[in-house]
N, C-alpha and C positions, 0 to 999 in steps of 0.2 A: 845361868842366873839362879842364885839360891832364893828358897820358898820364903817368902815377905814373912815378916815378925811387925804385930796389929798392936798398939796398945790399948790400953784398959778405957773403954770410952769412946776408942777413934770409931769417927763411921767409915766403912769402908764401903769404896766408890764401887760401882754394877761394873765398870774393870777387874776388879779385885777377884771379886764373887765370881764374877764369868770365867775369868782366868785361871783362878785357882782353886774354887769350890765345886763345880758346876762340872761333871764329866765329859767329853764329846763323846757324841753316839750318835750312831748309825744303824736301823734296821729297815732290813728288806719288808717294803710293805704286798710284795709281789714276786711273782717266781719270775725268771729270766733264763732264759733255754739258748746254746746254740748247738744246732746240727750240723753236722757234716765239714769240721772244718776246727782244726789245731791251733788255727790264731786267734792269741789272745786278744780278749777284748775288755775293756772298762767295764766295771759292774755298773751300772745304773744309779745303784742306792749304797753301796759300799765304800764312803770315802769319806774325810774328815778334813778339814783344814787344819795346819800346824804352823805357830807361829817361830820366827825362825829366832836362834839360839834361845830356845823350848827342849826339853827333855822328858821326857813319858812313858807310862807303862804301860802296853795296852791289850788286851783280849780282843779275841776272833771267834766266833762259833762260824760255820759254814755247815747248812744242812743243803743234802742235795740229793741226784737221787741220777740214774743214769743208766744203758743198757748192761746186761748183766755182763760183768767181764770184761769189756768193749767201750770203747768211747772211754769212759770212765772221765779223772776231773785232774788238769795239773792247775796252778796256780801260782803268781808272784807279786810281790808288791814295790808300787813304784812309788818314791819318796825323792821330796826334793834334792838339787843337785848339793852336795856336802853335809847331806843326812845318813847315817848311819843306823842302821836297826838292826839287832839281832832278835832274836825268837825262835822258841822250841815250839814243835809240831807234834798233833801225833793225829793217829785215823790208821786207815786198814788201807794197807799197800799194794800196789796192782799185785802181788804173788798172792795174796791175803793173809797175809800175816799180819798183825797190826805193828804199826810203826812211831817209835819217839825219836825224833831227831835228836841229836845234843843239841845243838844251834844252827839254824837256817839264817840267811842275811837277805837285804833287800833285793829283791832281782833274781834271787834261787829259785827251783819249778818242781818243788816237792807232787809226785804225783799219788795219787788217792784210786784207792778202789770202786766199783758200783755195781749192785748185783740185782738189776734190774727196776725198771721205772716204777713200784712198788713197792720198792727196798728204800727207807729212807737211810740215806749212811749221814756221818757227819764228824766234819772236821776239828780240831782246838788247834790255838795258837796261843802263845802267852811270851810278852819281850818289852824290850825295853827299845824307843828311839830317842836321839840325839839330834838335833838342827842345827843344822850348821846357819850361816848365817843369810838363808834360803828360807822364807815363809811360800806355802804349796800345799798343795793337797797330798795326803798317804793315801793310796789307790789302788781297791784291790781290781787285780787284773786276774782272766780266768780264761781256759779252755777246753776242747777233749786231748785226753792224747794222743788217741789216735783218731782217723775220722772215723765219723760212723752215723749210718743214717738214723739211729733211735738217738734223741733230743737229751743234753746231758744238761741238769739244770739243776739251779744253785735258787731255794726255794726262799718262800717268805715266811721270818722270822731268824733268818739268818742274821747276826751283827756285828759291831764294831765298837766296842770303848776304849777309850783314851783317856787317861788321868793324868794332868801334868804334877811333873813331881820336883823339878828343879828348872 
């Protein structure tokens, strides 16, 4: 759908405004910890609705924090069925090197480094999604990678913006 053209005068409806002026966001008002254990799980506060054939560009920060070297943090995101997202990454790599993907897609498990429960590390994302004709939630999903019993957690002020652009 392309971006509405307003004329001179009209009033435009709290549809308008909400849909196409008006950012979605998402921030963590709370840290969210899991130990001991690889499978992902829904972030609490990390997810937006998207309406379906909607188009968007949207950012990620993830701040987190995690046993030094161990545990650490992978992550993917789940988008409605006939949604497409692409997005570059970047963060410090379990080798520790820092890492920029070319493009990651929805459902990819980019893993991140953590170098101790006092180390705050932190992640970007930056991409573009597509909706197919599937309205649903964009969901981020998270885990350790490996297990480990020091708590790998994905803190608050972590967030999510969405701007629809087409």
């Amino acid at each position: 759908m392309p971006v509405p053209t307003w004329a001179v005068g009209q009033v435009l409806s709290a549809s308008d405004v909400n849909s196409w002026m008006v950012p979605l966001a998402a921030v963590k008002t709370a840290d969210q910890s899991v130990t001991s254990s690889v499978t992902m799980v829904n972030d609490t506060e990390l997810f937006v609705p998207i309406v379906a054939v909607g188009t968007y560009q949207f950012e990620c920060y993830l701040d987190y924090t995690g046993a030094n070297a161990a545990g650490q943090l992978q992550w993917r995101w789940i988008v409605p069925t006939g949604t497409t997202m692409r997005y570059q990454s970047i963060f410090q790599g379990t080798g520790g090197s820092a890492v920029v993907h070319l493009t990651n897609i929805a459902g990819d498990t980019p893993n991140a480094n953590s170098l101790g429960t006092g180390t705050l590390m932190a992640a970007t994302m930056i991409g573009t999604i597509v909706a197919g004709v599937n309205a649903g939630n964009m969901q981020l999903q998270w885990a350790q990678v490996a297990s480990n019993a020091t708590a790998t957690t994905v803190r608050a002020q972590s967030c999510l913006i969405l701007r629809r652009i087409a």
